[in-house]
C-alpha positions as CSV (number, residue, x, y, z in Angstrom):
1,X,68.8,111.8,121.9
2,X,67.6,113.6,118.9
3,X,67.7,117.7,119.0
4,X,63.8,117.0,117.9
5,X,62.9,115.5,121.1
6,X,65.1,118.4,123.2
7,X,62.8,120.6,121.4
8,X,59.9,118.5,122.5
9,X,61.0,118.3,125.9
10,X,61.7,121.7,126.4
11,X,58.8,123.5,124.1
12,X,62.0,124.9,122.5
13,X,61.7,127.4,119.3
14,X,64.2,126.9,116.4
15,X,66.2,130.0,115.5
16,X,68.2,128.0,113.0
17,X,68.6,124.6,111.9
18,X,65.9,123.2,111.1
19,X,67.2,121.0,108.5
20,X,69.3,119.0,111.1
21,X,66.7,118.4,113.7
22,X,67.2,114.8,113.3
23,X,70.5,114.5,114.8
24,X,71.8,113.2,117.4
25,X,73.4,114.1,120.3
26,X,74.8,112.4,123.6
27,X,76.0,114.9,126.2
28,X,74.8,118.2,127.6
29,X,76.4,121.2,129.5
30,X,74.9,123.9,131.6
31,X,77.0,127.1,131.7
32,X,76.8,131.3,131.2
33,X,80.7,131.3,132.2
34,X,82.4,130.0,129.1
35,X,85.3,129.2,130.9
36,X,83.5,126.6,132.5
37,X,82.4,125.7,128.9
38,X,85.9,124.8,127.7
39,X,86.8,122.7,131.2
40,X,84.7,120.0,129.7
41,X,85.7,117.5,127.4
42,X,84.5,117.7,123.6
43,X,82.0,114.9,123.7
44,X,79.7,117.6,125.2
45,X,77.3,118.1,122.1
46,X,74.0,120.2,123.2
47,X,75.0,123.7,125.2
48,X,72.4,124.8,127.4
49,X,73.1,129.1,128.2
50,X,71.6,132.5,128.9
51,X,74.4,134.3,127.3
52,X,73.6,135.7,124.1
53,X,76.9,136.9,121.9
54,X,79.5,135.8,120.0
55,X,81.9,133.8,122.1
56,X,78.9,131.5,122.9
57,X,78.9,130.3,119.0
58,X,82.9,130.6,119.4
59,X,82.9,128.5,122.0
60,X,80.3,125.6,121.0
61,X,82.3,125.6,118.2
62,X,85.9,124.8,119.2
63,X,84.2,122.4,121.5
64,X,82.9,120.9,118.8
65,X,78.8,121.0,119.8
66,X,76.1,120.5,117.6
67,X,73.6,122.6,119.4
68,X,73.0,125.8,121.6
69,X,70.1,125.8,123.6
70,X,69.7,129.9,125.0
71,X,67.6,129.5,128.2
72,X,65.2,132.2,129.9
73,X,63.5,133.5,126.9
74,X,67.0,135.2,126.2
75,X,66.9,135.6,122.5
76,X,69.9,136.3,120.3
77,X,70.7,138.9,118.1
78,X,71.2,138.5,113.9
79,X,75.1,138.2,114.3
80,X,74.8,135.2,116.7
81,X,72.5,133.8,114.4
82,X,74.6,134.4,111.6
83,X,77.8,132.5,112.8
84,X,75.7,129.7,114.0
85,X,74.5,129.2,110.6
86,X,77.9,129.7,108.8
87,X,79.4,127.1,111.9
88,X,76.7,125.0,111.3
89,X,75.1,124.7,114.7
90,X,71.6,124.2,115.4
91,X,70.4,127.0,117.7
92,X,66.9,126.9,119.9
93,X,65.6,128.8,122.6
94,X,63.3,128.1,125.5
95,X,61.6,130.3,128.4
96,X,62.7,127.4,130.7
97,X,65.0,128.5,133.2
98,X,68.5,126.6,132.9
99,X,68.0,124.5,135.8
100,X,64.7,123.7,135.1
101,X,65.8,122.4,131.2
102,X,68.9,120.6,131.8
103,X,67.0,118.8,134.8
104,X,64.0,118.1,132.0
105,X,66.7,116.6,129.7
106,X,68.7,114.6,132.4
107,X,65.5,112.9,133.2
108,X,65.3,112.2,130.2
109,X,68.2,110.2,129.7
110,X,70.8,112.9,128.4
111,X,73.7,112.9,130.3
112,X,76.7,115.5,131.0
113,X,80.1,114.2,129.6
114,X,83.4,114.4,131.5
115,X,85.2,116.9,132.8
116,X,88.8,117.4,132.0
117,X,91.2,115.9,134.6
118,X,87.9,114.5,135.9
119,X,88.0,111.5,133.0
């Protein structure tokens, strides 16, 4: 699935990234513990959240994802922003509630990737 048609789906607003719309993506997570986060396997490539600081960007990064979706209307602050941009991950936000948009994108054909020990 493209991030364009997560934005579509999910009436998302782009806080950054805009120039990489057009990529894809093939797995999904659901978490505000980013513990959880790092139990899944790296294939995981959109990261669905209603935390708003650092460690979310930190995290999506060592995992390797392409794109943080922040849930509730939570918006982040300019640092969060910032290391998204310098890690080069696509960042949107949605008033959907979590369960509500990773529901919207599962019917949709974009699936959750392993989980580790779980493979």
């Amino acid at each position: 699935m493209k991030i364009s048609k997560i934005i579509e789906l999910l009436d998302a607003e782009v806080l950054y990234g805009e120039d990489m719309i057009e990529n894809e993506v093939h797995s999904a997570c659901g978490s505000d513990m980013m513990s959880d986060v790092l139990a899944f396997v790296k294939e995981q490539a959109v990261l669905l959240t209603g935390l708003v600081n650092l460690q979310v960007v930190r995290t999506a990064e060592m995992m390797d994802m392409k794109c943080i979706v922040f849930v509730r209307g939570k918006k982040p602050g300019e640092e969060v922003i910032e290391l998204a941009r310098e890690s080069g991950i696509v960042l949107l936000l949605t008033d959907e509630r979590m369960y509500v948009a990773c529901g919207r994108l599962y019917e949709n054909g974009l699936r959750g990737g392993s989980v580790r020990g779980h493979e």
